[in-house]
Backbone atoms as SQL, in Angstrom:
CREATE TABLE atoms (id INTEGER PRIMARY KEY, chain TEXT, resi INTEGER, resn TEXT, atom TEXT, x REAL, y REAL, z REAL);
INSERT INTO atoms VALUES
  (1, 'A', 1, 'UNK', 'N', 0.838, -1.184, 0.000),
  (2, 'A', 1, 'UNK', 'CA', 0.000, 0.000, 0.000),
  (3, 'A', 1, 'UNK', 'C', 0.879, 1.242, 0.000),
  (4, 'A', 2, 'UNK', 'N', 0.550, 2.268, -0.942),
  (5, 'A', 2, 'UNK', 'CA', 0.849, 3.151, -0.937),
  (6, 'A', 2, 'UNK', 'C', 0.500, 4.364, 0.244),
  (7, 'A', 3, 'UNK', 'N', 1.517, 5.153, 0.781),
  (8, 'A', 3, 'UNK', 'CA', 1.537, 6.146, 1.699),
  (9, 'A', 3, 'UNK', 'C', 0.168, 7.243, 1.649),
  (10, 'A', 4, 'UNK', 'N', -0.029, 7.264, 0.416),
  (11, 'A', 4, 'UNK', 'CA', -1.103, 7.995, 0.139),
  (12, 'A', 4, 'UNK', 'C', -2.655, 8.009, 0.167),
  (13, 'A', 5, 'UNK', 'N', -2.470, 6.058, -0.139),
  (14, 'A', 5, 'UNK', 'CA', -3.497, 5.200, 0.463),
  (15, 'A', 5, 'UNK', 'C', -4.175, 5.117, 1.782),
  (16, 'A', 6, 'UNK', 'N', -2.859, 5.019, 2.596),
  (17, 'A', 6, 'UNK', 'CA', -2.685, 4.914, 4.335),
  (18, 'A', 6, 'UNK', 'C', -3.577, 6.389, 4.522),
  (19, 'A', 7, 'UNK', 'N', -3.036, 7.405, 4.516),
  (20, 'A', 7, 'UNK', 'CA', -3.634, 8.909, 4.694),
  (21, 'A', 7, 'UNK', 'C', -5.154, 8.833, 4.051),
  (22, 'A', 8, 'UNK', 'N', -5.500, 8.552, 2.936),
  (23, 'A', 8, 'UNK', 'CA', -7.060, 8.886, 2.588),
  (24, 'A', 8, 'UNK', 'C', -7.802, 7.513, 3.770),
  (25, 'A', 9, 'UNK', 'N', -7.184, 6.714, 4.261),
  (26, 'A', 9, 'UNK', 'CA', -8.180, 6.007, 4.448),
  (27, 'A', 9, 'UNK', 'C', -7.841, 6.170, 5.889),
  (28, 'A', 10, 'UNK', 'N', -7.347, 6.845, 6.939),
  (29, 'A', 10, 'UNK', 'CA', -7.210, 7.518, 8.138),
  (30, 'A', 10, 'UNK', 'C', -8.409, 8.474, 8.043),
  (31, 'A', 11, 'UNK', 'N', -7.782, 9.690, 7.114),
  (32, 'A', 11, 'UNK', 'CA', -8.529, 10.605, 6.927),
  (33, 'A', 11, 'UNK', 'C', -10.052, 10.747, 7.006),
  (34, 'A', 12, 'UNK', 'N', -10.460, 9.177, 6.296),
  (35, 'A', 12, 'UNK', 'CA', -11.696, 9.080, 5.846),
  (36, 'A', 12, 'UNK', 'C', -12.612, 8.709, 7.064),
  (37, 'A', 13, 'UNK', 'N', -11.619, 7.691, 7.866),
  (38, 'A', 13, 'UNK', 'CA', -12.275, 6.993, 9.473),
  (39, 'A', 13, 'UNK', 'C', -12.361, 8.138, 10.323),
  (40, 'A', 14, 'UNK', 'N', -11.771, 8.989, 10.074),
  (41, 'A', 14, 'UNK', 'CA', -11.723, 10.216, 11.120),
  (42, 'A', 14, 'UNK', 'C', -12.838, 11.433, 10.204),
  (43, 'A', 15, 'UNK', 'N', -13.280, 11.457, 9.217),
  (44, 'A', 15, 'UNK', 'CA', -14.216, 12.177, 8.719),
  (45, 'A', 15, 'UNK', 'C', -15.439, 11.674, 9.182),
  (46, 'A', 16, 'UNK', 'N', -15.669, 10.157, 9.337),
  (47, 'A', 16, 'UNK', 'CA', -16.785, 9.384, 9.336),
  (48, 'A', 16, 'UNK', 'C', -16.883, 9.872, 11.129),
  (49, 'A', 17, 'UNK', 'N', -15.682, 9.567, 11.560),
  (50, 'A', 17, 'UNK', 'CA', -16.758, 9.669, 13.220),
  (51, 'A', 17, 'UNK', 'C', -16.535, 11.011, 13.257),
  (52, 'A', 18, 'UNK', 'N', -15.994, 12.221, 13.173),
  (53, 'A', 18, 'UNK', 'CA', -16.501, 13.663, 13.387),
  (54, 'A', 18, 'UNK', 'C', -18.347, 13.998, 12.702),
  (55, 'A', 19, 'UNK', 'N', -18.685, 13.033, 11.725),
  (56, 'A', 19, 'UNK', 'CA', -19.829, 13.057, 10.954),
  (57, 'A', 19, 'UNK', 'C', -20.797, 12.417, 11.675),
  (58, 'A', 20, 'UNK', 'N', -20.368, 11.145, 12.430),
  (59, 'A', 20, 'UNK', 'CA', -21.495, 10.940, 13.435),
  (60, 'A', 20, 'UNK', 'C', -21.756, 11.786, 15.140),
  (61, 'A', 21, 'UNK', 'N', -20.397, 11.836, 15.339),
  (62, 'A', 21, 'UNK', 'CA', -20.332, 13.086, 16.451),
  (63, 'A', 21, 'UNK', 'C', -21.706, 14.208, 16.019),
  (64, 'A', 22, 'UNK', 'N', -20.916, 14.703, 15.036),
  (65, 'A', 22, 'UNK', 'CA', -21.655, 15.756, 14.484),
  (66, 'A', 22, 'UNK', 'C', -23.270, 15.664, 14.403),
  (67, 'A', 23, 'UNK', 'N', -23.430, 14.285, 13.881),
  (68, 'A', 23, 'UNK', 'CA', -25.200, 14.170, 14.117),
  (69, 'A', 23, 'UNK', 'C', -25.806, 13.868, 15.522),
  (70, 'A', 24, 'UNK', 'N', -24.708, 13.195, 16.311),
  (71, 'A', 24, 'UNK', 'CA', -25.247, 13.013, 17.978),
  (72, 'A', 24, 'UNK', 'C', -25.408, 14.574, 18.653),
  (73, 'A', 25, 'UNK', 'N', -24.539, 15.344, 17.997),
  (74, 'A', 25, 'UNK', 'CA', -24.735, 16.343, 19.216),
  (75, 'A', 25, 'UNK', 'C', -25.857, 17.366, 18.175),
  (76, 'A', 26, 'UNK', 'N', -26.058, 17.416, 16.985),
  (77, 'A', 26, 'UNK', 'CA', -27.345, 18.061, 16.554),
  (78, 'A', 26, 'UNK', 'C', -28.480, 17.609, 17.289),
  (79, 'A', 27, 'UNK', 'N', -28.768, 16.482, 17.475),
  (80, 'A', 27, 'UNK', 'CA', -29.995, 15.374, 18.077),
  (81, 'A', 27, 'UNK', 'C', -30.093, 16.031, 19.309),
  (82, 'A', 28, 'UNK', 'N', -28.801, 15.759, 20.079),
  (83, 'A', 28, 'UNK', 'CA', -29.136, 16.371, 21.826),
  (84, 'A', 28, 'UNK', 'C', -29.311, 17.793, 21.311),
  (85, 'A', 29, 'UNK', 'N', -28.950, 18.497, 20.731),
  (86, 'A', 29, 'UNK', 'CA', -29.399, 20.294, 20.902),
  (87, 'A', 29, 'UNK', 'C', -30.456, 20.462, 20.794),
  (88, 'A', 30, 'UNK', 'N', -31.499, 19.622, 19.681),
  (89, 'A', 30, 'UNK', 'CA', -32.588, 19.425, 19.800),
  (90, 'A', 30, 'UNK', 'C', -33.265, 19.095, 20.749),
  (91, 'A', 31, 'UNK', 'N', -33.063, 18.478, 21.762),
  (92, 'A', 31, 'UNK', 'CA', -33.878, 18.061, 22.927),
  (93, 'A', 31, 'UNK', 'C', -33.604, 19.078, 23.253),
  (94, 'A', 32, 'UNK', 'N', -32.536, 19.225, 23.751),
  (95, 'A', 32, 'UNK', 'CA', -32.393, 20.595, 24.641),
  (96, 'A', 32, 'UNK', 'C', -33.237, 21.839, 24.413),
  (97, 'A', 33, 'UNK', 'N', -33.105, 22.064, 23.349),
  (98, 'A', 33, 'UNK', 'CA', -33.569, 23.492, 23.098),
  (99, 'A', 33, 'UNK', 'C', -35.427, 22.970, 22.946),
  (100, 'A', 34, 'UNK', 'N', -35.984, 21.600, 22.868),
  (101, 'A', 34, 'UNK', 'CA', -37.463, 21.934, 23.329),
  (102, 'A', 34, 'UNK', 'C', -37.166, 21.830, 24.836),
  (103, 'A', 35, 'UNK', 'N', -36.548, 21.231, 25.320),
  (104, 'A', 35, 'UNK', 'CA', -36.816, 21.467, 27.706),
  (105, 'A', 35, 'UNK', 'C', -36.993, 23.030, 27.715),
  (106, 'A', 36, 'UNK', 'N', -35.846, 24.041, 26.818),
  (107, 'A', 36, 'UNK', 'CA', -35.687, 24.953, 26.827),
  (108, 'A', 36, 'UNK', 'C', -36.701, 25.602, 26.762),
  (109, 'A', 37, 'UNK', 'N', -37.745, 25.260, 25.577),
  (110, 'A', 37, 'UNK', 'CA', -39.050, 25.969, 25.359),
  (111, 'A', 37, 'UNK', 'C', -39.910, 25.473, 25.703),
  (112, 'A', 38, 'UNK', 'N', -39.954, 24.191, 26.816),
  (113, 'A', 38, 'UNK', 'CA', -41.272, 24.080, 27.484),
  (114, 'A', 38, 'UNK', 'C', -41.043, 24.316, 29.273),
  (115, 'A', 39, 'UNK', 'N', -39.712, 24.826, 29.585),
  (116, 'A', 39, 'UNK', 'CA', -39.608, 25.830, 30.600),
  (117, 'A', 39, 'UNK', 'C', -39.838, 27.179, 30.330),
  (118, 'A', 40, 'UNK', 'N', -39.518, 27.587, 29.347),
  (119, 'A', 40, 'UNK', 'CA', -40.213, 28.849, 28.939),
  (120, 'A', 40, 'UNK', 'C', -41.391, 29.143, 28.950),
  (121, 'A', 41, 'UNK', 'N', -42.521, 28.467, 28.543),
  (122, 'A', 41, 'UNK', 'CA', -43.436, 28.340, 28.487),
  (123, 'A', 41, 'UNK', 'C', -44.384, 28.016, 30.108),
  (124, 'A', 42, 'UNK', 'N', -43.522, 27.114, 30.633),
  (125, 'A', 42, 'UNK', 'CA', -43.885, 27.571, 32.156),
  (126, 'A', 42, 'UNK', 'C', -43.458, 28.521, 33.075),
  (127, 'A', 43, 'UNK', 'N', -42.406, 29.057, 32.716),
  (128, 'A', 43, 'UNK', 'CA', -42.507, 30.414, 33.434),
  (129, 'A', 43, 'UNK', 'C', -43.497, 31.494, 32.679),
  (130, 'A', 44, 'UNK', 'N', -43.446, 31.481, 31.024),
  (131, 'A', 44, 'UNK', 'CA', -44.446, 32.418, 31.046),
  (132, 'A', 44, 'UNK', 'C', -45.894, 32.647, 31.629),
  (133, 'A', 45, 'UNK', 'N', -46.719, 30.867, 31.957),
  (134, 'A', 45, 'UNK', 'CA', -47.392, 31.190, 32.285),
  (135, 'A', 45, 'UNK', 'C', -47.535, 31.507, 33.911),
  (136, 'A', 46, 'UNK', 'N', -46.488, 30.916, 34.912),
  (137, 'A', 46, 'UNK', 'CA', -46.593, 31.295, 35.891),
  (138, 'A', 46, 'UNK', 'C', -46.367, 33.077, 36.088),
  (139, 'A', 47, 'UNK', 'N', -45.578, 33.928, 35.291),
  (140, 'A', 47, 'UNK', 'CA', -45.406, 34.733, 35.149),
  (141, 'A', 47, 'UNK', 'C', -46.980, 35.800, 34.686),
  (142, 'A', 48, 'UNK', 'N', -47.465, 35.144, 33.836),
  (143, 'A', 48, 'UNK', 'CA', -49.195, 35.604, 33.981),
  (144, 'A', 48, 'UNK', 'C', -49.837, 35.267, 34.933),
  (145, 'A', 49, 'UNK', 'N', -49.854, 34.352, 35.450),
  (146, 'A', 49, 'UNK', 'CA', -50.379, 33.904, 37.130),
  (147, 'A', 49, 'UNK', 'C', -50.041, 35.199, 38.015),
  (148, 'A', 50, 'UNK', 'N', -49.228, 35.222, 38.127),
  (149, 'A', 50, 'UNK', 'CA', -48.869, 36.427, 38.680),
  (150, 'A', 50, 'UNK', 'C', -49.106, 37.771, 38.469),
  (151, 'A', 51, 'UNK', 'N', -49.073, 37.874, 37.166),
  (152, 'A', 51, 'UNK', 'CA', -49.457, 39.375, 36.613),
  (153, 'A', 51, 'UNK', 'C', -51.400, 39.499, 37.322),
  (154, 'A', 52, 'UNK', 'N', -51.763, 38.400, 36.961),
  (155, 'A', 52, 'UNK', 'CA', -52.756, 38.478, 37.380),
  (156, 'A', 52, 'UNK', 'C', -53.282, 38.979, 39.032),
  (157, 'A', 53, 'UNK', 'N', -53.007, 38.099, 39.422),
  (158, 'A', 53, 'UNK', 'CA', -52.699, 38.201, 40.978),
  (159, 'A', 53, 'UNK', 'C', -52.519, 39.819, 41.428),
  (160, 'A', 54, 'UNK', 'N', -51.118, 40.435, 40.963),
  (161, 'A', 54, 'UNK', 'CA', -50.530, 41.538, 41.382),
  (162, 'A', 54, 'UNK', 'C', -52.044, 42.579, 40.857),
  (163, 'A', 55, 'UNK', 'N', -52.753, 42.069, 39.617),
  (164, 'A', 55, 'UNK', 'CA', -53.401, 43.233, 39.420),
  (165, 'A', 55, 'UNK', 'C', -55.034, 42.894, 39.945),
  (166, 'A', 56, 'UNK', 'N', -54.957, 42.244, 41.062),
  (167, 'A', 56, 'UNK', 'CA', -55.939, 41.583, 41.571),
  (168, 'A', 56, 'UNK', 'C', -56.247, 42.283, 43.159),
  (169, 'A', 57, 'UNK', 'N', -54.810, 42.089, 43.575),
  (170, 'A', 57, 'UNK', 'CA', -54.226, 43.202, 45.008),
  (171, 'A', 57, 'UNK', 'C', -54.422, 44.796, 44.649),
  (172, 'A', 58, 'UNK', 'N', -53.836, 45.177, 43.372),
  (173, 'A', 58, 'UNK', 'CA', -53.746, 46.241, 43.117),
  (174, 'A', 58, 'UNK', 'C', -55.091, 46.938, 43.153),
  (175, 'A', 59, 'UNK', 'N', -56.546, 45.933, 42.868),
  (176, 'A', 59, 'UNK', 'CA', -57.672, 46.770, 42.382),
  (177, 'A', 59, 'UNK', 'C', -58.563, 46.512, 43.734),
  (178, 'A', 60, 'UNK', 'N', -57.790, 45.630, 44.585),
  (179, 'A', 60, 'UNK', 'CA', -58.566, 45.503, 46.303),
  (180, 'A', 60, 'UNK', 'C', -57.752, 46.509, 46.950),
  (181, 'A', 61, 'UNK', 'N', -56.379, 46.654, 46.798),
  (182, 'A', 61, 'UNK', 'CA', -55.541, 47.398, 47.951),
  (183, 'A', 61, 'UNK', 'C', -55.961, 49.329, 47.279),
  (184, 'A', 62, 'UNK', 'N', -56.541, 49.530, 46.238),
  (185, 'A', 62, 'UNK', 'CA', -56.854, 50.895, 46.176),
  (186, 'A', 62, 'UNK', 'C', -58.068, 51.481, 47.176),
  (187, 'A', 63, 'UNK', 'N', -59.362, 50.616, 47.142),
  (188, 'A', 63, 'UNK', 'CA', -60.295, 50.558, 48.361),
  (189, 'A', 63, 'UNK', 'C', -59.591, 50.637, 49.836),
  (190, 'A', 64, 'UNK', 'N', -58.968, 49.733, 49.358),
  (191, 'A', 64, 'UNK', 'CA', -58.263, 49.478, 51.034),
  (192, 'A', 64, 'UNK', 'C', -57.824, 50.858, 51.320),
  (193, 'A', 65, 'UNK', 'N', -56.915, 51.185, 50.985),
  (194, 'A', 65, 'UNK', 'CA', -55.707, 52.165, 51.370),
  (195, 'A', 65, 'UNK', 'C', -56.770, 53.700, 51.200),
  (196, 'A', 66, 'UNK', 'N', -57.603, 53.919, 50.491),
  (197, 'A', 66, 'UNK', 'CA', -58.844, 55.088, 51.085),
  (198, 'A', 66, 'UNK', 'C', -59.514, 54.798, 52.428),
  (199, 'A', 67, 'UNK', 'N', -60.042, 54.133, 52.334),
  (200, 'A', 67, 'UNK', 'CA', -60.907, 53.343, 53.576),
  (201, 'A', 67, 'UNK', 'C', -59.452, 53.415, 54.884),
  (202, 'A', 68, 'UNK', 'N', -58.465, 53.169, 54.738),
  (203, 'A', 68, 'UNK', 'CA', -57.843, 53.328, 56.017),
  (204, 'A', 68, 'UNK', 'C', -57.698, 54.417, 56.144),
  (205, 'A', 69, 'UNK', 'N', -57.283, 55.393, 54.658),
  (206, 'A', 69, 'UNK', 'CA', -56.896, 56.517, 55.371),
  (207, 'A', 69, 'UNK', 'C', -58.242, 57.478, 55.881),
  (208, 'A', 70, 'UNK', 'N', -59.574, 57.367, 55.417),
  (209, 'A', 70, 'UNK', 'CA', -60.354, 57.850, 56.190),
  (210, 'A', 70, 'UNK', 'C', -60.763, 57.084, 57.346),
  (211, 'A', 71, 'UNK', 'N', -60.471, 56.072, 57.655),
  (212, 'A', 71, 'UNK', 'CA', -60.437, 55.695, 59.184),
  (213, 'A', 71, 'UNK', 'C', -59.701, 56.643, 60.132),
  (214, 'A', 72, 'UNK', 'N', -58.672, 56.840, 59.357),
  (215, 'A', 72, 'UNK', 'CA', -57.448, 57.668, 60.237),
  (216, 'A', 72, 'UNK', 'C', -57.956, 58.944, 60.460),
  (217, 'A', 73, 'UNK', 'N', -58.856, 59.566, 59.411),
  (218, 'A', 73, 'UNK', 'CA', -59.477, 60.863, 59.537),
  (219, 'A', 73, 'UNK', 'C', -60.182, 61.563, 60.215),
  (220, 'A', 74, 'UNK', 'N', -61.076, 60.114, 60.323),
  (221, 'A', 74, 'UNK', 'CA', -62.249, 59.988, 61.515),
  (222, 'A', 74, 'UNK', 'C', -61.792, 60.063, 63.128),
  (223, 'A', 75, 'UNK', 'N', -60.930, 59.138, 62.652),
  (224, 'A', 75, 'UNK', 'CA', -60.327, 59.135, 64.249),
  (225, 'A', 75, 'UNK', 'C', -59.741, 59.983, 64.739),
  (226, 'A', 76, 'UNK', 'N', -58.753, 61.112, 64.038),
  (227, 'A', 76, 'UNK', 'CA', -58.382, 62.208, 64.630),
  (228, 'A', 76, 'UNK', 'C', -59.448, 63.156, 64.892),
  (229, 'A', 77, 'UNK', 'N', -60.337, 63.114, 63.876),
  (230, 'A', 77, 'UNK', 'CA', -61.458, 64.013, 64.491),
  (231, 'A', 77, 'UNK', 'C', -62.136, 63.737, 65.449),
  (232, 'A', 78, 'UNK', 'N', -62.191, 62.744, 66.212),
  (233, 'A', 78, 'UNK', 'CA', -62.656, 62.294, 66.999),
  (234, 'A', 78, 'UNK', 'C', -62.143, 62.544, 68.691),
  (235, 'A', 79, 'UNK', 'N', -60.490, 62.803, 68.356),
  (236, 'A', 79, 'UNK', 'CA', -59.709, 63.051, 69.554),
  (237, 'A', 79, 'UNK', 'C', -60.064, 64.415, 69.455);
């Protein structure tokens, strides 16, 4: 066998597994990147859970916070 022989057919065993490397780790990025977007997807919605919530306090704690402060009003007028 020629020297030149030896080299293409190294070359070639070492092309072949960088080529399957290459398709194993496309495959896992793929998984990855859906975990990626179905954690995303649960924080967004816990993140609306919340939005909700906050604007839930926000439209009880405006009553609230009048109502105390004329409690407070009353009561000084009272002393």
């Amino acid at each position: 066998m020629d020297w030149a022989q030896i080299l293409v057919i190294i070359l070639s065993i070492f092309l072949a597994i960088f080529l399957l490397l290459a398709i194993i780790l496309t495959i896992l990025l793929i998984k990855v990147t859906r975990q990626i977007k179905a954690v995303t997807g649960t924080a967004m919605k816990t993140a609306d859970g919340l939005e909700k919530i906050v604007a839930g306090f926000r439209k009880t704690s405006s009553p609230l916070l009048a109502l105390h402060m004329l409690t407070k009003l009353f009561n000084k007028n009272k002393k």
